[in-house]
N, C-alpha and C positions, 0 to 999 in steps of 0.2 A: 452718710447720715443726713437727713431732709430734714431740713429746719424750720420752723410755723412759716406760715405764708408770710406774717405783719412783719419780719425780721428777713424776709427776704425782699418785700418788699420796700421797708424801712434803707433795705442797701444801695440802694438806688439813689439815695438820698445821702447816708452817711453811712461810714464802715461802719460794723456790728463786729464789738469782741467775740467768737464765739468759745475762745481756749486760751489758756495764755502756762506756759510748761518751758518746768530747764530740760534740755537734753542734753548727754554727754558732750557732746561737743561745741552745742552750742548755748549761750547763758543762758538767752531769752528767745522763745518761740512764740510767735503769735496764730492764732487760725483768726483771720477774718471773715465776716462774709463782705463783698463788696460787689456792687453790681447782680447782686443774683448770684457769685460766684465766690468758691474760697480761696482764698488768700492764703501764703506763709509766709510771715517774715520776720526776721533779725531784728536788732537795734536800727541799723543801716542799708538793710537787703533786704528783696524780696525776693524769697526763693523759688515762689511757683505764684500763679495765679490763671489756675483751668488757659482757657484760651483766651486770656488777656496778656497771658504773658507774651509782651508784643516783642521782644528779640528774637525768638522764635519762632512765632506766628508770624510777621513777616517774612521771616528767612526761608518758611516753610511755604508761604503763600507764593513766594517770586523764585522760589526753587524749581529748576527744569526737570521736573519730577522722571520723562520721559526717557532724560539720559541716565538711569538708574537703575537698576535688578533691586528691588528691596522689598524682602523677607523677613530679616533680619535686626532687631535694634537691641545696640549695646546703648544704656543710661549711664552716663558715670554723676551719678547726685540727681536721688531716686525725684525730691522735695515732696509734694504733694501730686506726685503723676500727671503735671500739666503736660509733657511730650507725647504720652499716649493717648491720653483726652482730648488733646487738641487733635492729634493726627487719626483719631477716629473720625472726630465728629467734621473730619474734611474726608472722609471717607473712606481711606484707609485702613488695610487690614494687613498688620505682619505679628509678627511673633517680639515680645519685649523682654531682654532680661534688662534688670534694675541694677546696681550698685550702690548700695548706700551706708554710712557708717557711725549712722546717729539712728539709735535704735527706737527714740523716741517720733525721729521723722517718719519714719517704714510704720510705726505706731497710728500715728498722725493717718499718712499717707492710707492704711488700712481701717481706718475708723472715718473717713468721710471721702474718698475720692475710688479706692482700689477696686471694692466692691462693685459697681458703675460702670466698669472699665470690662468690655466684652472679649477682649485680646488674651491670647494666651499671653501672661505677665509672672514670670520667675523674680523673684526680688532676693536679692544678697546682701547680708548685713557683711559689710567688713569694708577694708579703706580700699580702695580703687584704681590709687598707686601701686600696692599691693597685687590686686588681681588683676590689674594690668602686665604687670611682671611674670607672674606666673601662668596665666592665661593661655590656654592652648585651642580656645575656640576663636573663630572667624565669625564677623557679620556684616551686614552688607550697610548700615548706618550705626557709627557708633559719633554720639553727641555727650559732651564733658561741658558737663554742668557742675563743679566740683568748686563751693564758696566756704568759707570757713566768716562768715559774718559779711563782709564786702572783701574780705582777699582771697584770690587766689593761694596756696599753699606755694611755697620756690621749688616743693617734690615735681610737682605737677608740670614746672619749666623747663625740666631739666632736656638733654638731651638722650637721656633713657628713655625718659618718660614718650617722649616724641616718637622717638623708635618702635616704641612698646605700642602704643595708638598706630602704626602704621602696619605692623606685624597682626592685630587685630583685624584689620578688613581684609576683605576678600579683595583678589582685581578687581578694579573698576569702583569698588565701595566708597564710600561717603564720610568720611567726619568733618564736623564741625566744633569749634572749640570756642565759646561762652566768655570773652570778657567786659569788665564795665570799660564805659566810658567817656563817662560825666564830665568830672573835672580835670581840669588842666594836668593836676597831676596822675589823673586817670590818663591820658591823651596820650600823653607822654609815654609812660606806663608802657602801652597796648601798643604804640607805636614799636616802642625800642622790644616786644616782646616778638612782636609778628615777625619783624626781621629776623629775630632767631627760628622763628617756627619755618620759614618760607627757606630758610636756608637748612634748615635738617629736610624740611620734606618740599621735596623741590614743585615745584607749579601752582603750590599752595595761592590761595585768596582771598578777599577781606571785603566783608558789607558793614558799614554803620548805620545799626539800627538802633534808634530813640535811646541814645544813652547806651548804649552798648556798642561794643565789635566783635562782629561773629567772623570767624578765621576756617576757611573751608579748602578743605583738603581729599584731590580723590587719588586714589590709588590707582597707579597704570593696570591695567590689563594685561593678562600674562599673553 
């Protein structure tokens, strides 16, 4: 959805509310416009923000794209389609399926950003822990973006779950796993988390980017 020029322009200057909505799972939604670009966020999170969202856009910018086969992208937390907008508009073309389980975001997400989006793009409403488990398809980048306000869910920590994300890539495939961290007790947090992640999936690796740690993990090669 395109928004008057003066209100895109205006964001340059200051955020512009452009939605504010409960969704199932989470209390409060916001669509901003900010910088020319939309916005979603929590009370305490911001779930997407086109190619500002800079944990990913840097991760994506300094990434060895070359050591990669990628066709394939698994989302686990669809938000507002920043990982296909961003990875378009650096020119990239693969195939995306979504995962998402707030029917209000896939809403969101499909009323200002989806349309836009030139990629073949499948979107799933449903929990992600879930279609992780039962999951019988492979891809070659699956990225876990999965926030419930500013937390991680403890499903998502588990040692299933780790399994389940490893069982999803192809040899050689990519994921990276999405956490904050800000505060101390974010630090902490991500710290004692990685350890467990690096110890289920072995070689695994960690970038801190702007208030976040992205945790990246590739799968051997058969």
């Amino acid at each position: 959805m395109k928004q008057p020029l003066w209100k895109r322009i205006y964001s340059y200057v200051d955020d512009v509310l452009i939605e504010q909505v409960e969704g199932q799972h989470n209390q409060e939604l916001h669509v901003l416009l900010s910088q020319g670009r939309y916005q979603l966020c929590t009370a305490n999170a911001i779930y997407s923000f086109a190619d500002k969202y800079d944990n990913f856009k840097l991760s994506f910018d300094n990434l060895e794209w070359e050591k990669y086969e990628i066709e394939s992208v698994l989302i686990l937390g669809l938000g507002l389609a920043s990982i296909p907008f961003m990875l378009e508009k650096m020119g990239k073309q693969f195939r995306y399926t979504a995962v998402e389980i707030d029917e209000m975001v896939v809403h969101l997400a499909n009323k200002y950003v989806l349309e836009n989006i030139a990629s073949p793009t499948e979107v799933i409403i449903g929990d992600a822990y879930q279609f992780l488990l039962t999951n019988e398809r492979t891809f070659d980048l699956v990225v876990m973006d999965v926030f419930v306000d500013d937390i991680v869910p403890q499903k998502f920590r588990s040692t299933r779950y780790m399994e389940a994300l490893a069982n999803a890539l192809e040899p050689g495939g990519l994921a990276m796993y999405n956490l904050l961290n800000q505060t101390e007790a974010d630090k902490k947090d991500a710290e004692e988390f990685y350890e467990i992640f690096k110890g289920i999936l072995e070689g695994a690796s960690f970038k801190n980017v702007r208030g976040n740690k992205m945790l990246f993990y590739q799968k051997p090669k058969a």
